[in-house]
C-alpha atoms as one frame of an Amber mdcrd trajectory, in Angstrom:
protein
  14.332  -5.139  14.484  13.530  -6.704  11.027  12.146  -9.788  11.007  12.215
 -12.920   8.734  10.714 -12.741   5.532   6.956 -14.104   4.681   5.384 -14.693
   1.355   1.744 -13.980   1.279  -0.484 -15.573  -2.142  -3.449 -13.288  -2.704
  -5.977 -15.230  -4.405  -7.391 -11.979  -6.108  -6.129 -13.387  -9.537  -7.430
 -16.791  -9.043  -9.534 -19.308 -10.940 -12.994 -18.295  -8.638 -14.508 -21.306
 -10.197 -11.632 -23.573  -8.309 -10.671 -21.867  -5.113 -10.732 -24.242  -2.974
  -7.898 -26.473  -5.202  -5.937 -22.795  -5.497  -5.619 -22.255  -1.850  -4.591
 -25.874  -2.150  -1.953 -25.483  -4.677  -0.959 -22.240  -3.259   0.027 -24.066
  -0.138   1.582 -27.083  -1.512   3.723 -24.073  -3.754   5.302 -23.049  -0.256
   3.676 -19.422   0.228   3.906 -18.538   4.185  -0.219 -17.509   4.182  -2.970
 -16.773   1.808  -4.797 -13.193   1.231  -8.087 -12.142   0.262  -8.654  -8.767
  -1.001 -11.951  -8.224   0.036 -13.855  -5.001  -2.088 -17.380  -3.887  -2.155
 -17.265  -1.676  -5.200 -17.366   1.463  -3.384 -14.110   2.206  -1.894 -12.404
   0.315  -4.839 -13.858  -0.898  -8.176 -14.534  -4.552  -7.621 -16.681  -6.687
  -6.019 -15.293  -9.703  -4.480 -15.011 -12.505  -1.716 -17.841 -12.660   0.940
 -17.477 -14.335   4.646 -18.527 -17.203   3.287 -16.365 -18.095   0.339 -13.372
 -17.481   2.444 -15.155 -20.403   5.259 -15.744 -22.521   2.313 -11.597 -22.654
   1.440 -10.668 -22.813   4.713 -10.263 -26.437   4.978  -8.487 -26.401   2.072
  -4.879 -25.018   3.873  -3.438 -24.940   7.411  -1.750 -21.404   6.493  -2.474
 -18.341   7.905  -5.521 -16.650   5.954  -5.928 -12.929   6.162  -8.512 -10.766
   5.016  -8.213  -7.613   3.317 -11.062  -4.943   4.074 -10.898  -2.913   0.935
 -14.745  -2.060   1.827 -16.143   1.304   2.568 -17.522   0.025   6.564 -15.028
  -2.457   7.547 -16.661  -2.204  11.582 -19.812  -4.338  10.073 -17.715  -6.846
   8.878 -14.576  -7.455  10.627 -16.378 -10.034  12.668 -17.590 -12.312  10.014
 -14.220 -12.707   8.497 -12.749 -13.816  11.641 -15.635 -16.241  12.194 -14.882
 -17.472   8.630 -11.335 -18.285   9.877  -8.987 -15.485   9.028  -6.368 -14.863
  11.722  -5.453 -11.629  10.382  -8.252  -8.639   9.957  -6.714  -5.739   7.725
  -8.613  -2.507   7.444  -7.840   0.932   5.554  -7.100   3.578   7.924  -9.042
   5.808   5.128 -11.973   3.755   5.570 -12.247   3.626   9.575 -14.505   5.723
  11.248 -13.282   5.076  14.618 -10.125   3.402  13.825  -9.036   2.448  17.185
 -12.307   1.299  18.409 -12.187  -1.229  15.356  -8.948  -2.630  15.866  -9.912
  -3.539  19.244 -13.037  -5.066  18.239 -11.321  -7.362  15.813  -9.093  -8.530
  18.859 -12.166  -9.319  20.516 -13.612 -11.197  17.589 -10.190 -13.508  18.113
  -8.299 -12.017  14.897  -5.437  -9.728  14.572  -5.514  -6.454  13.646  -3.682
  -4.773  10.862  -3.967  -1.494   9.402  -3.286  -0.528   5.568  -2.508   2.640
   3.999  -2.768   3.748   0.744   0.459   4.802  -1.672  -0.685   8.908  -0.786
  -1.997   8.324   2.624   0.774   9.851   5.367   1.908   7.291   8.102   0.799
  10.239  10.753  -2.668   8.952  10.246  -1.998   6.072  12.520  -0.510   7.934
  15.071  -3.055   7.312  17.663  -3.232   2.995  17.057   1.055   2.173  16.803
   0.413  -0.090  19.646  -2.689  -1.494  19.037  -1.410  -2.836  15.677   0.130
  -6.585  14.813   0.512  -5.676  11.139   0.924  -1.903   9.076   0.153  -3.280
   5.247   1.967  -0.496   2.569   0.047   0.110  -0.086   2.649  -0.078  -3.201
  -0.208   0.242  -5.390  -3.295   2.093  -5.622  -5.889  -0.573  -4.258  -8.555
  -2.093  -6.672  -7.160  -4.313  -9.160  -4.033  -7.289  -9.421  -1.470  -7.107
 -11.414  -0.324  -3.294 -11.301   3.010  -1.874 -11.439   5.088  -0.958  -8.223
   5.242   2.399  -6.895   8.923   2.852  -5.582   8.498   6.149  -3.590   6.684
   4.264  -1.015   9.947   2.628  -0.146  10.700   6.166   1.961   7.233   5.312
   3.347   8.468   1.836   4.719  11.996   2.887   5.731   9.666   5.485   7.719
   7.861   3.367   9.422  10.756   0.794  10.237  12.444   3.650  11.970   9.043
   4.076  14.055   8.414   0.624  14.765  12.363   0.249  15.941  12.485   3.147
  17.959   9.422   2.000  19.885  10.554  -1.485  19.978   6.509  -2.523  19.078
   5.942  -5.645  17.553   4.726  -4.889  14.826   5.453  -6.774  11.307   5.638
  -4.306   8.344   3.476  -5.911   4.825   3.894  -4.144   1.566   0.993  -5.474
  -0.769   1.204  -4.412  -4.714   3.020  -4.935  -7.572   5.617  -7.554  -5.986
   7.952  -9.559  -8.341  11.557 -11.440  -8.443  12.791  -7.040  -9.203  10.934
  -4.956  -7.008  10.856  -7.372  -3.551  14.175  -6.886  -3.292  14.111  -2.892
  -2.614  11.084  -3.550  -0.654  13.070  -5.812   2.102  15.587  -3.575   1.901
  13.551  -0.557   3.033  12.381  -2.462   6.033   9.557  -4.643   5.007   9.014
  -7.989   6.363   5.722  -9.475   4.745   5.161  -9.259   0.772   1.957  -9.877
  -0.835   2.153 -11.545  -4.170  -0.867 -12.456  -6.735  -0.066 -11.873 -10.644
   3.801 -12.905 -10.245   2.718 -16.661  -8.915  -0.471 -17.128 -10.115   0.850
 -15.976 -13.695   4.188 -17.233 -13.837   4.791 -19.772 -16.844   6.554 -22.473
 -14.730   3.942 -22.618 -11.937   3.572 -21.613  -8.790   6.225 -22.992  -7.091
   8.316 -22.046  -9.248   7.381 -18.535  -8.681   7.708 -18.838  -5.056  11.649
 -19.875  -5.295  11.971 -17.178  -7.501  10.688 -14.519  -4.843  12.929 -15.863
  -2.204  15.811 -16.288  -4.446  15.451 -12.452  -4.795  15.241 -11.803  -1.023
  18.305 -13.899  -0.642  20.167 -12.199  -3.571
């Protein structure tokens, strides 16, 4: 059964040289949690946050933080970003060696485990870990870089997986992460998503953040 709706604020298109007041701002805008994409250059492009930037901001917000593994050996650092106080651990099932030996190791590092998949990646790759999940993140980009347009065929994708996660009755929440605005989240929470990841469309809109917020749950409401 569909759940309520969350907005998510990834700090990927943030002012690095002020985090600490974005996560601030970000939270005082009315987002439901805070994202970092975290990429080592290899599996995507970028380089960004380390454990320890994302334990630096933590004081900063009470919200939910949750980490993004867009790394090439998520197992060696799953740990640290649950030390550094993310609740939520996401990894790429194309990344994960041994993917259900990882997700239980992030419960035991006291984090909860998600799994992502990229826009071409089948959900029969995660056929083995349905109930070891808390969160299935939709790619509706290709990882790597903010700001990027939405891919709409993924919408069969997350219809898919609603059916799954119905059908089971798990508890599982479904994220789509990529390209999320005022026009596309819509069509998204349609499909059967429950969590939407936003960067470019609050950190870049003209009347501020919260502003840009409303606007995202004004379209969820429309």
């Amino acid at each position: 059964m569909q759940q309520a709706p969350r907005i998510i604020a990834s700090v990927l298109g943030a002012d690095y040289m002020r985090l600490g007041e974005e996560v601030a701002d970000l939270t005082a805008a009315g987002v439901d949690g805070i994202q970092w994409d975290v990429m080592d250059g290899s599996f995507v492009p970028p380089i960004t946050f380390g454990a320890d930037v994302v334990a630096s901001a933590r004081s900063h917000s009470d919200l939910p933080f949750e980490a993004h593994l867009m790394i090439e050996h998520p197992a060696t650092a799953a740990a640290d970003y649950a030390s550094a106080g993310c609740e939520l651990i996401i990894v790429h099932a194309e990344t994960a060696t041994h993917l259900h030996r990882l997700l239980g190791t992030i419960r035991e590092a006291g984090a909860r485990p998600g799994v992502a998949l990229n826009p071409a990646t089948p959900l029969s790759d995660i056929d083995g870990v349905w109930e070891e999940l808390d969160l299935l993140v939709l790619m509706t980009v290709n990882p790597g870089y903010g700001g990027q347009a939405y891919i709409p065929a993924v919408e069969r994708k997350i219809s898919e997986a609603r059916r799954v996660i119905d059908d089971r009755g798990l508890d599982v929440r479904i994220e789509v992460d990529g390209g999320i605005k005022p026009h596309t989240i819509g069509s998204a929470r349609a499909a059967g998503a429950e969590d939407f990841i936003a960067g470019s469309a609050i950190l870049g809109h003209p009347e501020g953040k919260a502003a840009a917020v409303a606007g995202l749950r004004a379209a969820l409401e429309a």
